[in-house]
Backbone bond lengths (Angstrom), bond angles and torsions (degrees), N, CA, C in turn:
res aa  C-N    CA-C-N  psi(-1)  N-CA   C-N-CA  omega(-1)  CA-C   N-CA-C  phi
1 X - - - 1.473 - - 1.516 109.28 -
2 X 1.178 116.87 134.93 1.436 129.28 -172.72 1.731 116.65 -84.65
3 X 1.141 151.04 108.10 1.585 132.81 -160.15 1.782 83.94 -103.32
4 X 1.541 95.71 129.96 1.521 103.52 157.90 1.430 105.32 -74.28
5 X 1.613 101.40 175.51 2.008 122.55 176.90 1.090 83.26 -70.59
6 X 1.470 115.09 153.82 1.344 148.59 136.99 1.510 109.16 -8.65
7 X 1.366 117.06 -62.77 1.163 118.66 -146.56 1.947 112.55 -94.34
8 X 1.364 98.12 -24.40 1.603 117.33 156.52 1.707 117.35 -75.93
9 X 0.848 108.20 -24.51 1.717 106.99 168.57 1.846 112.24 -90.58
10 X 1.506 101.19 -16.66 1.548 95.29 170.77 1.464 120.75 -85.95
11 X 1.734 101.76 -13.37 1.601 122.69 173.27 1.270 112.39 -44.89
12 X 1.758 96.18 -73.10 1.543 131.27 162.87 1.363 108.27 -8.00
13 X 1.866 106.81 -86.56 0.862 110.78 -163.21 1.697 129.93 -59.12
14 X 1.603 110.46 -31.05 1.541 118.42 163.52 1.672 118.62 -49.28
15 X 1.363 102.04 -55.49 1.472 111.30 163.04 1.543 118.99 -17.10
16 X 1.463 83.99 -88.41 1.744 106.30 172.61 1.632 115.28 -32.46
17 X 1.488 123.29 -39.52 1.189 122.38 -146.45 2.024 90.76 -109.76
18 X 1.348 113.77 -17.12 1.563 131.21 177.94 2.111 93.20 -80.10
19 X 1.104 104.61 -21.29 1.649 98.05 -173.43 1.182 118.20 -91.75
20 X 1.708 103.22 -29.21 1.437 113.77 -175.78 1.671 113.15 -79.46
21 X 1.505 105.80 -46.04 1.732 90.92 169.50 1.503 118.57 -112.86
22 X 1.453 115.34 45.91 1.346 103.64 -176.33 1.320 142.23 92.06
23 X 1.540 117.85 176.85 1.811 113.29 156.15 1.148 110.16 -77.68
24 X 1.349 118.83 -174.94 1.686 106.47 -162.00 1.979 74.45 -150.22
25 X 0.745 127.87 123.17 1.589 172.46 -152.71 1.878 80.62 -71.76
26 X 1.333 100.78 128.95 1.560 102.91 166.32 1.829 100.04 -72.89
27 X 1.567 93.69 175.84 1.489 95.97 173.81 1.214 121.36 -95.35
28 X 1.408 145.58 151.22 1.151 134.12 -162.32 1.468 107.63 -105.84
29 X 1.182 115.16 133.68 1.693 129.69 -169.87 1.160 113.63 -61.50
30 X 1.566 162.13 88.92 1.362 145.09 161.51 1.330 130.93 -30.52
31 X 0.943 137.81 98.59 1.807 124.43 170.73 1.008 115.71 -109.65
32 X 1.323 97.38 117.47 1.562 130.12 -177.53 1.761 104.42 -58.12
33 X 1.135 149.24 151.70 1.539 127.98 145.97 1.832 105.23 -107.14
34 X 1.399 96.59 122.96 1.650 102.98 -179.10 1.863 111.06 -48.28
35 X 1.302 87.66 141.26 1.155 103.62 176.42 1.377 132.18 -128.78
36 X 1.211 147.39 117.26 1.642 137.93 -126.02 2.117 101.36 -89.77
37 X 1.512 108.08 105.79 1.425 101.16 -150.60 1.838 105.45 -62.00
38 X 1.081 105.08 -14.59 1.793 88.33 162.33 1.234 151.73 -89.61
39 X 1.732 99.35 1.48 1.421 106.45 154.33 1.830 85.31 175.64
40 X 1.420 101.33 165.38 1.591 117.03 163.56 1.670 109.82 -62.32
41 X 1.185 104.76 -56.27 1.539 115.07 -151.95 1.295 87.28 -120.87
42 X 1.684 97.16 142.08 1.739 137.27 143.18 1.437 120.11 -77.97
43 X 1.398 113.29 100.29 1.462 97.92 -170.32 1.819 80.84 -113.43
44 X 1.700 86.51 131.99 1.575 91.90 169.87 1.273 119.31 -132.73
45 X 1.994 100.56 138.53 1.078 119.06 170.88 1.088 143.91 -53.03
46 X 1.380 125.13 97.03 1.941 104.77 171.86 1.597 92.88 -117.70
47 X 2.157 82.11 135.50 1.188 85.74 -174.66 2.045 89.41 -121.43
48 X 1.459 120.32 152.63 1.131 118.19 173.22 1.430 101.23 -134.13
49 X 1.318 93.67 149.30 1.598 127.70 -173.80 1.366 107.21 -118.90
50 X 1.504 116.55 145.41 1.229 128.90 156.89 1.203 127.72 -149.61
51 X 1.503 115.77 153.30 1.609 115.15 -172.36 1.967 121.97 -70.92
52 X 1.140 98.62 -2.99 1.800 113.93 165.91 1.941 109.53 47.34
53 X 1.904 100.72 23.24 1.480 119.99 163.11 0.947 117.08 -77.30
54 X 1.193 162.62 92.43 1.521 145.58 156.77 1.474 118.09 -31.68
55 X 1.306 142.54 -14.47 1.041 128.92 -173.47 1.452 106.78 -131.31
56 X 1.547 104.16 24.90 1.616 122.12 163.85 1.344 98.10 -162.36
57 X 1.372 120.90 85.49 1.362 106.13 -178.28 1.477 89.71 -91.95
58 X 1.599 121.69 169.24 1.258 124.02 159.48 1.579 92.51 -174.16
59 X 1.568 93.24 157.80 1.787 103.93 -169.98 2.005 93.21 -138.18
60 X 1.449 96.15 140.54 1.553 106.04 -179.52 1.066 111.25 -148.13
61 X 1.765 119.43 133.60 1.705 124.31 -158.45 0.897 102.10 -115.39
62 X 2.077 132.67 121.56 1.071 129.89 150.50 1.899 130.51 -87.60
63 X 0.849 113.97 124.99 1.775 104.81 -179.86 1.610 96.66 -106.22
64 X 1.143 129.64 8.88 1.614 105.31 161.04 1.853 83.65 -147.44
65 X 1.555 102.22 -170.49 1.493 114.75 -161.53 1.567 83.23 -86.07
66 X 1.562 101.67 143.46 1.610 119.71 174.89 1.623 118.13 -71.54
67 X 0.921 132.62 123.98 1.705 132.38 163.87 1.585 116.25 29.05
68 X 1.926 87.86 -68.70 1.416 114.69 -165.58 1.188 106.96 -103.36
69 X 1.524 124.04 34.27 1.602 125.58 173.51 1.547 126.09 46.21
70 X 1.329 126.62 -1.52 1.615 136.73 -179.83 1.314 91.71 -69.62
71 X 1.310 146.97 -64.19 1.317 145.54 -119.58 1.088 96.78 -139.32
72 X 1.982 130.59 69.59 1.126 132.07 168.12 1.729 132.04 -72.52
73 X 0.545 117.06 177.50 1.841 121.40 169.66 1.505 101.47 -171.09
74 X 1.463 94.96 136.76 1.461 128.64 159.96 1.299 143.26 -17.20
75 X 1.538 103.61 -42.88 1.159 113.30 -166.59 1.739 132.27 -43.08
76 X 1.477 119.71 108.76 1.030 115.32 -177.04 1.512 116.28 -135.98
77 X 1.512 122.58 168.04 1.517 118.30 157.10 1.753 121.41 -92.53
78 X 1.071 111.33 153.78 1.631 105.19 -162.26 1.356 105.22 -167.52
79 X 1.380 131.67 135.62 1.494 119.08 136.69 1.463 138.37 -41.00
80 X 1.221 112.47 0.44 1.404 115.21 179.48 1.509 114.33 -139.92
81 X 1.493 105.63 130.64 1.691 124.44 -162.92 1.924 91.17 -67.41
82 X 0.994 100.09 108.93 2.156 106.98 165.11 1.432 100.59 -59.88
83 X 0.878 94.40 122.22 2.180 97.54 175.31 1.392 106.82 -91.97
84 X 1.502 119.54 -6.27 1.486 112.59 160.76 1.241 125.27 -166.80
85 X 1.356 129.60 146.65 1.083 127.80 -166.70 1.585 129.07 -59.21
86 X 1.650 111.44 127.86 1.598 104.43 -172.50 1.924 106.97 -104.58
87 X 1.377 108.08 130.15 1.036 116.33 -163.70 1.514 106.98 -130.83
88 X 1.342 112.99 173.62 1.826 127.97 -166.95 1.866 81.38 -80.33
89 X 1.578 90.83 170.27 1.723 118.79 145.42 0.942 107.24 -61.96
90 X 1.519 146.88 -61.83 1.266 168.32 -147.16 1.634 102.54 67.67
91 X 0.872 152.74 155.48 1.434 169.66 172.91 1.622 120.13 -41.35
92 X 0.752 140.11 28.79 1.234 170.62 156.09 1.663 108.92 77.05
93 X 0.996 115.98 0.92 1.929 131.44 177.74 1.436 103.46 -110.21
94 X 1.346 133.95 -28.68 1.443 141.51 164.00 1.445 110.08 -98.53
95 X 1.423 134.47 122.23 1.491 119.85 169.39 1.838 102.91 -128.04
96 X 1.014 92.47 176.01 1.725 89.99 171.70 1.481 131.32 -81.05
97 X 1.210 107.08 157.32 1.341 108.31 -143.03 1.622 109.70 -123.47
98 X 0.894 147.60 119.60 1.674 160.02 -177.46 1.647 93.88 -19.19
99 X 1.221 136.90 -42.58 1.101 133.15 -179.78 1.257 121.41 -68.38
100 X 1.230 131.62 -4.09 1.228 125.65 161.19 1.567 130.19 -61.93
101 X 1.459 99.19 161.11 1.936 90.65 -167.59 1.541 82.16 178.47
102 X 2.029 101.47 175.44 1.111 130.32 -132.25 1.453 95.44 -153.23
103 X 1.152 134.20 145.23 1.477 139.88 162.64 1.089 124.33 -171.14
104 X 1.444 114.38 112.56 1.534 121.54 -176.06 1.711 125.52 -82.99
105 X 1.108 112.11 125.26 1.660 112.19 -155.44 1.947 89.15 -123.71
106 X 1.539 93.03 138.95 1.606 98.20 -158.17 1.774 77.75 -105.35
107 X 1.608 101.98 135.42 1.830 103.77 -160.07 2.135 73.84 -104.14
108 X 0.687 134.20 -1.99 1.853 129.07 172.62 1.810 107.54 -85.23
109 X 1.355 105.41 1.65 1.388 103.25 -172.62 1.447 108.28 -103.33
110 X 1.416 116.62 5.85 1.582 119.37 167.43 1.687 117.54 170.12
111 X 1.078 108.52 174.06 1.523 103.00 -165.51 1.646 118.11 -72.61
112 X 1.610 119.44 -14.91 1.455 137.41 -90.09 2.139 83.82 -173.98
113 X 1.673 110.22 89.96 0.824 112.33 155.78 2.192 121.40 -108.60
114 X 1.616 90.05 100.64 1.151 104.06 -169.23 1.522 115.12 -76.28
115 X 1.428 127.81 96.12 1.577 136.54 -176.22 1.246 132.04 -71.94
116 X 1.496 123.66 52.52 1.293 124.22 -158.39 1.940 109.24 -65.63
117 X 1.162 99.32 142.94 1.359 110.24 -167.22 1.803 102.99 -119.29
118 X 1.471 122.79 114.78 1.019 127.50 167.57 1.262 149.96 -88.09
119 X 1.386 147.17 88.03 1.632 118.10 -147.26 1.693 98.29 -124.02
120 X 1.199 98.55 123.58 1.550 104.25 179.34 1.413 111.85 -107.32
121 X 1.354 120.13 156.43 1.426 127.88 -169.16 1.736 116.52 -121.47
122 X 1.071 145.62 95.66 1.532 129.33 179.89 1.168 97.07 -86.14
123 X 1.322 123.98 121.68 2.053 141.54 144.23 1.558 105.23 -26.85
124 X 1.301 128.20 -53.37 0.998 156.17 -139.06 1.793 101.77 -83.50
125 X 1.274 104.29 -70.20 1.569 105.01 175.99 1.449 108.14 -99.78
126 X 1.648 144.92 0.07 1.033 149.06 -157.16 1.367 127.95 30.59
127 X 1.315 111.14 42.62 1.162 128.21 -172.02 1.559 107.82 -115.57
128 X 1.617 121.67 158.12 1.616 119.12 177.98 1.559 119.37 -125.22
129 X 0.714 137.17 128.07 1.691 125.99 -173.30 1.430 97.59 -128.58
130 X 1.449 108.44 142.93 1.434 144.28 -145.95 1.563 91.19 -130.69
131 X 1.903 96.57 103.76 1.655 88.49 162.67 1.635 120.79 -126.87
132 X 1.356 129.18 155.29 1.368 117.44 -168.47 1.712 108.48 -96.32
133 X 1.743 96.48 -33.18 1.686 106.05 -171.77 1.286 119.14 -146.06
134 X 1.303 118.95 169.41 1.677 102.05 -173.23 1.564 122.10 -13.88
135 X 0.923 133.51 166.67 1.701 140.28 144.49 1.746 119.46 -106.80
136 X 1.099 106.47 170.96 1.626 110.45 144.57 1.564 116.97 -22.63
137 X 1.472 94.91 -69.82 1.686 109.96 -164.15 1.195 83.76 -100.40
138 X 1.745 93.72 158.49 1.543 124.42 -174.15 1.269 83.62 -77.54
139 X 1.396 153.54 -40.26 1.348 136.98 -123.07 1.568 103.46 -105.22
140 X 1.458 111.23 24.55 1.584 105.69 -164.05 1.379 94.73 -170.97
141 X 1.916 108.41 55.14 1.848 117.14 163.82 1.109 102.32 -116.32
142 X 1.838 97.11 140.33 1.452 114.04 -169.59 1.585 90.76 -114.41
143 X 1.628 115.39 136.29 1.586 102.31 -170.26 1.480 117.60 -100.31
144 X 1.375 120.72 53.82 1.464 145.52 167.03 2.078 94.36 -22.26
145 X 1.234 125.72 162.35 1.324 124.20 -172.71 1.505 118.29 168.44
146 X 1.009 100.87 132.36 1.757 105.21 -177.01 2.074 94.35 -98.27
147 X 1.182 97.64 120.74 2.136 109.34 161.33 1.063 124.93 -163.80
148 X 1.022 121.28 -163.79 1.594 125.39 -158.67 1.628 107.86 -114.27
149 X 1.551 107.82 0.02 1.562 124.98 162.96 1.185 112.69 -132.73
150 X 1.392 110.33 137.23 1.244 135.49 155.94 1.435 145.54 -49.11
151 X 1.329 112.12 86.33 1.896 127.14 177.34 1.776 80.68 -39.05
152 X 1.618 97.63 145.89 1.309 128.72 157.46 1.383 117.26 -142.70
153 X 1.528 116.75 10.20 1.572 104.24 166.91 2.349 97.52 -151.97
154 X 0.567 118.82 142.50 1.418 118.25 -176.33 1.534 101.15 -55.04
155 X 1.375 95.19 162.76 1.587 128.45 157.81 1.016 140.77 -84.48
156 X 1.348 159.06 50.88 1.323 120.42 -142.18 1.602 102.72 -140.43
157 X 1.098 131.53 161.43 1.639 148.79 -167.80 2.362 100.50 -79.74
158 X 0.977 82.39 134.28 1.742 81.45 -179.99 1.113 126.02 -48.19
159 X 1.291 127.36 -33.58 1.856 129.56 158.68 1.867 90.36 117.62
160 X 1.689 114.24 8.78 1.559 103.80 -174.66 0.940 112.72 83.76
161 X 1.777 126.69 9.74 1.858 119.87 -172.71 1.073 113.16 46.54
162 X 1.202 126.39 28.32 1.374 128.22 160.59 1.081 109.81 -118.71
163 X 1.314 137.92 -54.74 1.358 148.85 -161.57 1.814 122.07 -123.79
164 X 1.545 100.52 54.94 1.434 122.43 -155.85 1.802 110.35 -40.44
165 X 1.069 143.39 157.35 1.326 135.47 139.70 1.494 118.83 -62.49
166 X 1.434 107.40 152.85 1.432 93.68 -166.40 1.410 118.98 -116.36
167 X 1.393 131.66 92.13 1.624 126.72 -153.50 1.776 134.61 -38.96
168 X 1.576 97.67 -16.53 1.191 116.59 -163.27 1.782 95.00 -92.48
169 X 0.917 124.91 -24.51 2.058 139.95 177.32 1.296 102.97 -100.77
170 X 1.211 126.14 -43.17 1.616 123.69 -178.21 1.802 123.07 -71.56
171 X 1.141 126.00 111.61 1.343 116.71 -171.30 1.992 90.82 -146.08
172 X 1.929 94.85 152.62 1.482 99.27 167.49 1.450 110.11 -115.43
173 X 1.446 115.97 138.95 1.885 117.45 171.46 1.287 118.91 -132.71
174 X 1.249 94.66 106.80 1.249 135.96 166.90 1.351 100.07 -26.58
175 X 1.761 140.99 123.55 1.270 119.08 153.91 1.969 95.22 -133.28
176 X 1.549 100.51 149.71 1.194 131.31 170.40 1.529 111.86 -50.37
177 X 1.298 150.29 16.00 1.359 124.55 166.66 1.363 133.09 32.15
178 X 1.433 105.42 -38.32 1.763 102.46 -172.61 1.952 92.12 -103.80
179 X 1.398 106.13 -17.26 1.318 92.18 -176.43 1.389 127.86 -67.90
180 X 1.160 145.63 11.43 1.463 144.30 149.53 2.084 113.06 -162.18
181 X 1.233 99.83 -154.70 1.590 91.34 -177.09 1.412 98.34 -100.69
182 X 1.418 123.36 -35.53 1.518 112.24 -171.29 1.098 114.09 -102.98
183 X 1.899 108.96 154.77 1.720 100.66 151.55 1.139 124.70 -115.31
184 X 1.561 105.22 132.09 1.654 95.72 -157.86 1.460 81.43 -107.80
185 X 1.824 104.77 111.92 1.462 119.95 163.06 2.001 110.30 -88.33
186 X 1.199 104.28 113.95 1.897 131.23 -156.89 1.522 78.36 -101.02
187 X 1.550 109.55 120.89 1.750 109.34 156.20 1.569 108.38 -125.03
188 X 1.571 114.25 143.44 1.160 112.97 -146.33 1.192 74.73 -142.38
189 X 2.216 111.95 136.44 1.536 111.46 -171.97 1.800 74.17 -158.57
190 X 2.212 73.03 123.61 1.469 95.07 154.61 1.316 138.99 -129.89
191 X 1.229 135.35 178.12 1.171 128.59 -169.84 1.722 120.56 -144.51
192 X 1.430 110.12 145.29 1.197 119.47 164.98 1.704 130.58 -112.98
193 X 1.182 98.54 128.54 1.637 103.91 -164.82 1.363 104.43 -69.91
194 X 1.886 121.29 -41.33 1.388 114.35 -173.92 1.415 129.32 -70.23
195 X 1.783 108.09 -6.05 1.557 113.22 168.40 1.618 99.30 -125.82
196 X 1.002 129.57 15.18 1.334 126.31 179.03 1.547 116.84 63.33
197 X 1.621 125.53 35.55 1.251 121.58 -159.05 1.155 118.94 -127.59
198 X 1.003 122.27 135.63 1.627 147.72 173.68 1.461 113.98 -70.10
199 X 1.000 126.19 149.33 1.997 144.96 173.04 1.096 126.73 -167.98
200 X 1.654 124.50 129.05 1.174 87.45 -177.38 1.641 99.71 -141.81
201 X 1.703 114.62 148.91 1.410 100.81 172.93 1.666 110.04 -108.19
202 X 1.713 116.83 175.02 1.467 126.65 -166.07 1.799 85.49 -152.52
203 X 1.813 127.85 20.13 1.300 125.33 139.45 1.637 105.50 -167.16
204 X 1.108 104.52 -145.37 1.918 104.29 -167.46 1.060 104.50 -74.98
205 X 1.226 134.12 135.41 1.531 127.40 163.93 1.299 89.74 -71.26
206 X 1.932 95.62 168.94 1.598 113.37 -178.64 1.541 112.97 -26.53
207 X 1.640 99.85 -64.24 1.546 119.97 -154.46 1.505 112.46 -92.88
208 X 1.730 90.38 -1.10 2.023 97.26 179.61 1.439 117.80 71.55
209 X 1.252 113.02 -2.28 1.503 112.03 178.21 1.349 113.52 -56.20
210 X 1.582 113.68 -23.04 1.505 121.78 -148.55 1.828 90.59 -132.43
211 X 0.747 112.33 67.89 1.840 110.84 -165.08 1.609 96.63 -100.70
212 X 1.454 105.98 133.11 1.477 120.71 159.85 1.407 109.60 -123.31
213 X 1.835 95.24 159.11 1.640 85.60 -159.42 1.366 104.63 -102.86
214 X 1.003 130.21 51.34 1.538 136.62 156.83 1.153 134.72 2.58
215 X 1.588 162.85 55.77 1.631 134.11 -118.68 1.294 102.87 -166.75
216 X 1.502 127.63 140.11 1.409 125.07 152.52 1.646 114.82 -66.88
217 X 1.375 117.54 137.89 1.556 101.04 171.52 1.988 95.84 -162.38
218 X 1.163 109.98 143.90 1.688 122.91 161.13 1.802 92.29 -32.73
219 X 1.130 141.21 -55.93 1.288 143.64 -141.82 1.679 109.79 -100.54
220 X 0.904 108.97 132.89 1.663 119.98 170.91 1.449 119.08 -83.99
221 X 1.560 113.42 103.79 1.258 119.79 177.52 1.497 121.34 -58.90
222 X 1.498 134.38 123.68 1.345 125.38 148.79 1.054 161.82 -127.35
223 X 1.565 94.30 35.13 1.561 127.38 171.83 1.782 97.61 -123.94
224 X 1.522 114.74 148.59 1.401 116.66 171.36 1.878 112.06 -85.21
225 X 1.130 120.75 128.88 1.252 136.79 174.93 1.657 104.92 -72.89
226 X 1.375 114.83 113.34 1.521 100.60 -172.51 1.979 86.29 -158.35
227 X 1.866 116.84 138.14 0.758 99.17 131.23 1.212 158.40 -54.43
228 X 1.804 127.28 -170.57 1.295 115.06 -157.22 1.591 80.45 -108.81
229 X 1.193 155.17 20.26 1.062 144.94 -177.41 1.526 111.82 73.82
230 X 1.715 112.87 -174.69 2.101 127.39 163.67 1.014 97.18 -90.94
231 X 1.555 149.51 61.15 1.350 117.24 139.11 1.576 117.33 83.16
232 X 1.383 97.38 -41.85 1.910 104.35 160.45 1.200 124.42 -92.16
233 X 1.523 104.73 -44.91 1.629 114.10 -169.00 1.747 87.49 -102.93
234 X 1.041 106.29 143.63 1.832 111.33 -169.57 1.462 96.81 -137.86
235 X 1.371 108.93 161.99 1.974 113.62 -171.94 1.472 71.90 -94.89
236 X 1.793 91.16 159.39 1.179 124.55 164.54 1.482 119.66 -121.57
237 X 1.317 128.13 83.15 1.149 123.26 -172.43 1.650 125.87 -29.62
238 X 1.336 96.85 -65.54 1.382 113.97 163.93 1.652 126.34 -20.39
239 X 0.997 89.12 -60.61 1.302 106.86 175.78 1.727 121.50 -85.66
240 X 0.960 119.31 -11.10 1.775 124.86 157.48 1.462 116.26 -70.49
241 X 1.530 92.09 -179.40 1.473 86.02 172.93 1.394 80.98 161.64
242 X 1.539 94.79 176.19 1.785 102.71 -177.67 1.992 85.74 -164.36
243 X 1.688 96.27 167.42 1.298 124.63 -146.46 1.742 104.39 -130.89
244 X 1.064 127.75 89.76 1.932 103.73 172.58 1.637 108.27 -86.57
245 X 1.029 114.42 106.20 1.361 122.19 160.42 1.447 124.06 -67.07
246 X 1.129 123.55 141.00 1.907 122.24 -178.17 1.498 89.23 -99.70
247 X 1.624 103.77 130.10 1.367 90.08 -177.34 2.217 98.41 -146.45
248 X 1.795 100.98 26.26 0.834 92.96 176.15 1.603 98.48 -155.40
């Protein structure tokens, strides 16, 4: 009898033992899908205020807390959908206003948080209101949206043909999600003395006159990025403000 090496009879024996039960099944890969560890959802606040004058009406939207803390909003990231919007007292000459609202946007549902920005105008009271997401009324939805494509022109609901949106204030921005950890949501509120009116943007208006700096970035913003306004409508520091959200 002939004895094979060691190492050819250990061949053998794997062989033998590879015949008796088979291939043996690769392992199957897990994929996780990332999930932003400080919460699923962006639920954002718009909160609106108004002066409740009839012979100065005017309405002004904050989505994060104002400068001077009177005129807060909600806006946060969270595991849990807010079923309604949390808002300031407002200062006792501004209070809140039926138009306020709440909407939770799931940031795992695409790469691509699209910020549609709404600004409507009434002839009627000469006043403008700035909305980010549904309202109360149908007549004043801004179509804000988490996807995997990129808005390049806004959304927004007709205002009732009465109280049009206005293309030149209304703009949507697109932001990257994967592009840094925070979102620094920038709200930028201006005003006019000759109609007594409030506006406010949270990215570029159409024409950029009115630009907030809106942005994903590694870095936590804590000053608001806002032009200086036309000369009519002027920033109000006070009344800005900006938000860094952890959103990765």
């Amino acid at each position: 009898m002939r004895l094979l090496p060691r190492s050819a009879a250990l061949v053998g024996a794997a062989a033998a033992v590879a015949a008796l039960v088979g291939p043996v099944p690769a392992a199957t890969a897990i994929t996780v899908p990332p999930r932003p560890p400080a919460g699923r959802y962006l639920n954002l606040h718009q909160c609106v205020f108004d002066s409740f004058r009839p012979a100065s009406f005017d309405l002004m939207t904050t989505v994060v807390p104002s400068g001077d803390g009177r005129f807060t909003a909600g806006t946060n990231v969270s595991d849990t959908v807010d079923p309604d919007p949390v808002c300031g007292a407002g200062d006792g000459t501004y209070v809140p206003n039926v138009y306020r609202a709440s909407q939770a946007y799931d940031l795992t549902a695409g790469r691509y948080l699209n910020l549609h920005q709404c600004v409507f105008f009434s002839p009627y009271s000469q006043t403008h209101l700035t909305t980010v997401v549904a309202t109360t009324d149908r007549k004043f939805v801004a179509g804000t949206n988490v996807s995997d494509t990129r808005d390049t022109a806004p959304w927004c609901s007709d205002g009732g043909l009465v109280d049009p949106p206005i293309p030149l204030l209304s703009s949507a921005l697109p932001l990257d999600l994967t592009a840094g950890r925070y979102l620094n949501l920038h709200q930028c509120m201006y005003y006019f003395l000759g109609r007594q009116d409030h506006f406010t943007t949270v990215a570029p208006s159409g024409d950029g006159r009115f630009r907030a700096g809106t942005n994903v970035s590694d870095t936590p913003d804590t000053k608001p990025a806002c032009a200086p306004g036309d000369g009519q409508y002027n920033l109000i520091p006070l009344l800005s403000g900006v938000k860094a959200l952890p959103i990765r």
